[in-house]
C-alpha positions as CSV (number, residue, x, y, z in Angstrom):
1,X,160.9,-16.7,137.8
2,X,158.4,-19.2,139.3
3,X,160.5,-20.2,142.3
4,X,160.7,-16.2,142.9
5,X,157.1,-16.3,143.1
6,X,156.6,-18.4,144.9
7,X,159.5,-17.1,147.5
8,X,156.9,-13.9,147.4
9,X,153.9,-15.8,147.9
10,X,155.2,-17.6,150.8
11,X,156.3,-14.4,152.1
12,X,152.8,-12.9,152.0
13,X,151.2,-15.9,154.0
14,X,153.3,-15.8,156.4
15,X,152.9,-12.0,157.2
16,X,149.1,-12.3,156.6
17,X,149.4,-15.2,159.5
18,X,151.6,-13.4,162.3
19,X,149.1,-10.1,161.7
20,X,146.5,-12.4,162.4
21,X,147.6,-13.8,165.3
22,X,148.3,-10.4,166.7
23,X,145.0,-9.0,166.3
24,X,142.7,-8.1,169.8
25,X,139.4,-7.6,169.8
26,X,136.7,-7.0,172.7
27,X,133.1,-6.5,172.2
28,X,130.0,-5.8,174.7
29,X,126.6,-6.9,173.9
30,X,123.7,-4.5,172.9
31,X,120.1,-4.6,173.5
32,X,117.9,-3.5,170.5
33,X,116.6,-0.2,172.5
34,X,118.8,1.1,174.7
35,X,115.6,2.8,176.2
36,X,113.6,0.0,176.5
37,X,115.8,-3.5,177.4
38,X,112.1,-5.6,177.0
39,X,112.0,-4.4,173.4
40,X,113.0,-7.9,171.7
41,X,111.0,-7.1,168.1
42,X,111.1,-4.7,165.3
43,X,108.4,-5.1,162.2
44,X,108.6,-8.5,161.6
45,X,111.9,-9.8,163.2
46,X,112.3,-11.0,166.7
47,X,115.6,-9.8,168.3
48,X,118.9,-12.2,168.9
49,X,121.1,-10.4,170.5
50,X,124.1,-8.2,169.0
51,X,127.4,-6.9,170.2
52,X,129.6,-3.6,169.3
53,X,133.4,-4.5,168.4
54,X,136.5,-2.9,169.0
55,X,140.3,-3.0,168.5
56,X,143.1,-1.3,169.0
57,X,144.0,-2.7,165.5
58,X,144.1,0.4,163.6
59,X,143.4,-2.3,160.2
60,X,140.5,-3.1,162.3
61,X,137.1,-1.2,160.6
62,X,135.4,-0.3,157.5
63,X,133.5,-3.9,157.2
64,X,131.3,-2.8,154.1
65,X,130.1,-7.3,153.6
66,X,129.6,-10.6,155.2
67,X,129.2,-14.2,155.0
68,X,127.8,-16.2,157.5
69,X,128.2,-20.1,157.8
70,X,125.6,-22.6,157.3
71,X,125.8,-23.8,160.5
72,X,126.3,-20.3,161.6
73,X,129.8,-20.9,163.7
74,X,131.8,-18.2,161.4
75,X,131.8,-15.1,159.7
76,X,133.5,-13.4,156.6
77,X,133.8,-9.8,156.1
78,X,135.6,-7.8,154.1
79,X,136.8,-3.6,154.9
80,X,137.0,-0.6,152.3
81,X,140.9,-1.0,153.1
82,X,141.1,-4.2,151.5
83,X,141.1,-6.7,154.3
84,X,139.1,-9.9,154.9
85,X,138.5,-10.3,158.5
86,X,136.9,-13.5,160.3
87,X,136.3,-15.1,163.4
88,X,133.9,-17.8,165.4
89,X,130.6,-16.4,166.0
90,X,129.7,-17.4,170.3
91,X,126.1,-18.0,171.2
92,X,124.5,-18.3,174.6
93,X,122.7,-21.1,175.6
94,X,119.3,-19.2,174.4
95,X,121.1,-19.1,171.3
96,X,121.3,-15.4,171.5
97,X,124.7,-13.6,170.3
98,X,127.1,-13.8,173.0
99,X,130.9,-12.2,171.6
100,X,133.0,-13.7,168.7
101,X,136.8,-15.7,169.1
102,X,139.9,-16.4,166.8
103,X,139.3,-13.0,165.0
104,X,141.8,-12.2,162.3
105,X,142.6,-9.8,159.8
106,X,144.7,-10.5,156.9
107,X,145.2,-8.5,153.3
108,X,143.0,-9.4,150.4
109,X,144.7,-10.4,147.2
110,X,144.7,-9.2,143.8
111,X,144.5,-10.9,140.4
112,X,148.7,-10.1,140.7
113,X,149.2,-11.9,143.7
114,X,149.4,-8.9,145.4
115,X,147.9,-7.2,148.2
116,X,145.5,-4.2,147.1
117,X,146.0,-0.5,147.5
118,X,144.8,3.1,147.1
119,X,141.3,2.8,145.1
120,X,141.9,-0.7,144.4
121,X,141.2,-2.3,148.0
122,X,138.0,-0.6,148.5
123,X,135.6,-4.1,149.1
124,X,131.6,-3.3,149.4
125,X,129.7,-6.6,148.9
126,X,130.3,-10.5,149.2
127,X,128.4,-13.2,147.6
128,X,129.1,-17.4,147.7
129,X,128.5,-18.8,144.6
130,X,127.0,-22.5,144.9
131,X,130.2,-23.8,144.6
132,X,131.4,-22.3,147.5
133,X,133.5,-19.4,146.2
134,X,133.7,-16.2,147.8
135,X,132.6,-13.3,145.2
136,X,134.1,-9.9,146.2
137,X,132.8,-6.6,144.6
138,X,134.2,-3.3,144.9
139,X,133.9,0.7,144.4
140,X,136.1,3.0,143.0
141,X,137.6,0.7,140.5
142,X,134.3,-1.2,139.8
143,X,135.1,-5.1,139.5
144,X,134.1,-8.6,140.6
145,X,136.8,-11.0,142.3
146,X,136.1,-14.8,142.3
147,X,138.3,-16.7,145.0
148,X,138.0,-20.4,144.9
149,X,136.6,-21.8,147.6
150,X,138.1,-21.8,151.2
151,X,137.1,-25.3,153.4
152,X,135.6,-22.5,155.7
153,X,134.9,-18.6,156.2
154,X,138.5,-18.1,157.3
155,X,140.6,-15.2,156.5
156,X,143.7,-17.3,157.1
157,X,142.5,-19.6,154.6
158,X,142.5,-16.8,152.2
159,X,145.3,-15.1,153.1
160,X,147.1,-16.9,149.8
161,X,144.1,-17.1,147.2
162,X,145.0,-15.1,144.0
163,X,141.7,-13.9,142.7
164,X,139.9,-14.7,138.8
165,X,138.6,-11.2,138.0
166,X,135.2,-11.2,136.2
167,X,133.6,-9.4,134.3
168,X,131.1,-6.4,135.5
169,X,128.8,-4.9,133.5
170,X,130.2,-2.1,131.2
171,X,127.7,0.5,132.5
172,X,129.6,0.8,135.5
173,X,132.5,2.7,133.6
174,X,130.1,5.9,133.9
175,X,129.3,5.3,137.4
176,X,131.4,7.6,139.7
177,X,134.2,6.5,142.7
178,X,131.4,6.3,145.1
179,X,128.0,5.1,143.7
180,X,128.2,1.4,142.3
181,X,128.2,-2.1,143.2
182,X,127.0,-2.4,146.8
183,X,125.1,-5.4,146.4
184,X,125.7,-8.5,146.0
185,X,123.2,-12.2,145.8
186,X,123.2,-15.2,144.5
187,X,120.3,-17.1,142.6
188,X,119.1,-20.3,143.4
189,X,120.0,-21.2,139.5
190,X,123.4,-20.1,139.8
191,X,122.8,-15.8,138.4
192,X,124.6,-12.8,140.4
193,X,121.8,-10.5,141.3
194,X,124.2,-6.5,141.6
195,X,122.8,-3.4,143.5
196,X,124.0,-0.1,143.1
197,X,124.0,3.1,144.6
198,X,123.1,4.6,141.2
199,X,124.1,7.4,139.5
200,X,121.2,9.9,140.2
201,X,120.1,10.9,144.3
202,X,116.9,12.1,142.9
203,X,115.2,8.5,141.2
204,X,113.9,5.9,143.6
205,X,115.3,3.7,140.9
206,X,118.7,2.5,141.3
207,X,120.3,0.4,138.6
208,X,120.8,-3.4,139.0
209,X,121.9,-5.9,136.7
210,X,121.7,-9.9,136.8
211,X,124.8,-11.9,135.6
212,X,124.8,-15.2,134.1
213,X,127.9,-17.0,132.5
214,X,129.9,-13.8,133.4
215,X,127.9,-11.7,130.8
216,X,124.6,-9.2,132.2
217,X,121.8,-10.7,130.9
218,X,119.3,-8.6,131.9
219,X,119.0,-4.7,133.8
220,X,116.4,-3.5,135.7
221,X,116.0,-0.7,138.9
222,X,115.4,-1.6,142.7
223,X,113.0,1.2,144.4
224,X,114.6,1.9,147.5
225,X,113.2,4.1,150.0
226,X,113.0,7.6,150.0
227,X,116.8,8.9,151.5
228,X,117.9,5.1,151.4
229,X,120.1,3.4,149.3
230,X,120.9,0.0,149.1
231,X,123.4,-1.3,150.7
232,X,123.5,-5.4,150.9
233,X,121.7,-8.4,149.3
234,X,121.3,-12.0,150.1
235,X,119.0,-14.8,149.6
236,X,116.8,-16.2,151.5
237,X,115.9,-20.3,151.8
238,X,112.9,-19.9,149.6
239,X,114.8,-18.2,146.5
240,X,113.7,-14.3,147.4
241,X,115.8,-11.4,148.2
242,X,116.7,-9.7,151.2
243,X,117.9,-6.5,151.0
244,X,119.5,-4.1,153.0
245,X,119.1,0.1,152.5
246,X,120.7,2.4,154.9
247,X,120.3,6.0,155.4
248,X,122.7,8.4,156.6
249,X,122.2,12.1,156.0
250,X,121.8,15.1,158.1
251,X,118.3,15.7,157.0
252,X,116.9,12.2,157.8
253,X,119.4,11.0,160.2
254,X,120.6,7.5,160.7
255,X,118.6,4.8,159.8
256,X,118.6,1.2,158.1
257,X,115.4,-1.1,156.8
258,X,115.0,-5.0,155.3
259,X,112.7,-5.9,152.4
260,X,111.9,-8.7,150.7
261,X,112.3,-8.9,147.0
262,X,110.1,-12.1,145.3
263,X,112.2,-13.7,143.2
264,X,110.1,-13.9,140.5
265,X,109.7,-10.1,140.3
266,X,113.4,-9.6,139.3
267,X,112.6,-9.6,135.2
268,X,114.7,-7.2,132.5
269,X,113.3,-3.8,132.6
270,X,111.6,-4.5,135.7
271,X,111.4,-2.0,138.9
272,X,112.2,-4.5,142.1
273,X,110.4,-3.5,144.8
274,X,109.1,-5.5,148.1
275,X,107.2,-5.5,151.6
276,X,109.3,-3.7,154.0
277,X,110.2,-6.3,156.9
278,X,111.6,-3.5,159.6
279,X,113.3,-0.9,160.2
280,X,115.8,0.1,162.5
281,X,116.2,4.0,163.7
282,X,116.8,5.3,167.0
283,X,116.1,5.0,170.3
284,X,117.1,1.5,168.4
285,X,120.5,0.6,168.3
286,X,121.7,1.2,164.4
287,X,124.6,2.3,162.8
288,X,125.8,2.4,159.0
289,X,124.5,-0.7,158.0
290,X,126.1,-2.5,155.1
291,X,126.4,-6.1,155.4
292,X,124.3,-8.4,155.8
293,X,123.9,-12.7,155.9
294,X,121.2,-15.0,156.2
295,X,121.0,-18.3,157.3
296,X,118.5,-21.3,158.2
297,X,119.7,-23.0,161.3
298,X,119.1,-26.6,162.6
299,X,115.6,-25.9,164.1
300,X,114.2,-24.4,160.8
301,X,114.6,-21.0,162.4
302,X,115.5,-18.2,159.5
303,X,118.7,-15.7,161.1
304,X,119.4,-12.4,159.3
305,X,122.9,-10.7,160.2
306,X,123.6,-7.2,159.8
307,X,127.1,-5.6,160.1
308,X,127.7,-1.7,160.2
309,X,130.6,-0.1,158.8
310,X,132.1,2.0,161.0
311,X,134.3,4.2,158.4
312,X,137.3,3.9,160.5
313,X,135.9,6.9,162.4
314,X,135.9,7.2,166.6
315,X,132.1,8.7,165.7
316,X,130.7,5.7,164.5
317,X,130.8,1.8,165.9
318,X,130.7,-1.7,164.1
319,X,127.9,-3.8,165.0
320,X,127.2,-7.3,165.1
321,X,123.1,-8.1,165.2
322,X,121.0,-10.5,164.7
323,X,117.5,-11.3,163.9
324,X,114.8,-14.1,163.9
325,X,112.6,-14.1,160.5
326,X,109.6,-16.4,162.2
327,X,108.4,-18.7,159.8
328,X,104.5,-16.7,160.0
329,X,106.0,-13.4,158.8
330,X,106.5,-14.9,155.5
């Protein structure tokens, strides 16, 4: 039975690797107002440059999460269709976003050892734990994955990991297909800070719970804006919270926005709430936002990452941008 397994196991790296390898991707760079090139800030962030991607990879899409490396050379993200996707992140010499190399795409594991599928696969946030671990949490069937931690953001490096499911908070058994975990953060002492999409459009409050030890210790409501919904969480150097909300309706149109959430603020019972950073609508270039990163780079300089998810439709695109938090905006 065991050398079976792991006959099947090698099997599944090896096919992870070879769809890597295949994979193309271009992209074109973006300015943040088609309307206006010199437009370079929005509220508080100074523009760094983005790019739209493309394949011809029909896996290709969907990319809900993301990781960004400390030194800010790679990317993680993982798709609604259950596939972690990666590649090296290319800068100009202005250290502006320039285009991306290596990408791959490779399935994402289940506690079985085997790759997901139908309502299982649908990925919507990523975390790293302190330790370095990847923290995957998904829709539909509402769960937390923990994969130990790769050397780097590398989807090839993950190709292999079989997954410790944790434990989510029991609430989320009422919550329907389509309206739970979409955030994701880690703590500077080690707690999992969980957004959701909630369970009623109509309250600005949308239930959130803090892990610790793999139990909820404590529940409490973000206030999102009015038509957004939250969408992403990371944190920041100091210990706060940035979060991501995205609006996408008929009504209000398309539409994303960043605020900060003092760490302090996020108590049991508590409604989190924050000073809006920006927000990005058209003539700005914005899609469905759902990812997003955050990183402090060698000069001190704080970099915010967004990523839209394109819902694997030939309506939408998936963008790459990135912003400048200057050090007086805080």
């Amino acid at each position: 039975m065991k050398f079976l397994f792991l006959v099947s196991l090698a099997v599944i790296l090896l096919t992870a690797q070879a769809q890597a390898e295949d994979m193309h991707l271009s992209y074109a760079r973006v300015p943040l107002n088609a309307e206006k090139s010199d437009q370079h800030r929005v509220g508080m962030l100074e523009y760094r440059g983005g790019l739209s991607l493309r394949s011809n990879d029909a896996r290709f899409g969907g990319l809900s999460s993301l990781l960004v490396s400390p030194d800010g050379n790679r990317l993680l993200a993982a798709s609604d269709r259950g596939t972690w996707f990666s590649a090296e992140i290319l800068y100009d010499a202005e250290g502006f976003l320039r285009g991306l190399a290596s990408p791959a795409l490779v399935p994402v594991l289940g506690p079985d050892g085997n790759a997901l599928a139908g309502r299982y696969r649908d990925a919507e946030a990523l975390a790293r734990a302190d330790d370095g671990a990847i923290l995957l949490a998904f829709e539909q069937h509402h769960r937390i994955l923990r994969f130990a931690a790769p050397s780097r953001l590398d989807a090839h490096q993950l190709a292999g990991v079989i997954p410790e499911l944790l434990r989510a908070p029991e609430e989320l058994a009422e919550f329907n297909s389509n309206a739970a975990m979409e955030g994701l953060a880690t703590l500077d002492d080690g707690g999992l800070l969980i957004l959701t999409e909630g369970l009623d459009n109509a309250r600005a409050g949308k239930p959130g719970w803090l892990l610790r030890h793999g139990h909820a210790d404590m529940r409490f409501e973000y206030k999102r804006a009015a038509r957004f919904r939250p969408t992403g969480a990371t944190r920041l150097p100091d210990g706060d919270i940035l979060t991501l909300e995205r609006r996408y309706t008929i009504i209000g149109g398309v539409a994303a926005l960043l605020r900060v959430i003092p760490r302090e603020t996020i108590q049991s019972g508590a409604l989190l709430d924050g000073p809006e950073l920006a927000r990005l609508a058209p003539p700005l270039t914005v899609d469905n936002m759902e990812g997003i990163a955050v990183r402090r780079d060698s000069a001190g300089r704080t970099l915010i990452y967004l990523i839209s998810d394109d819902n694997f439709s030939v309506l939408q695109r998936t963008l790459l941008m990135m912003f400048e938090l200057p050090g007086e905006a805080r």
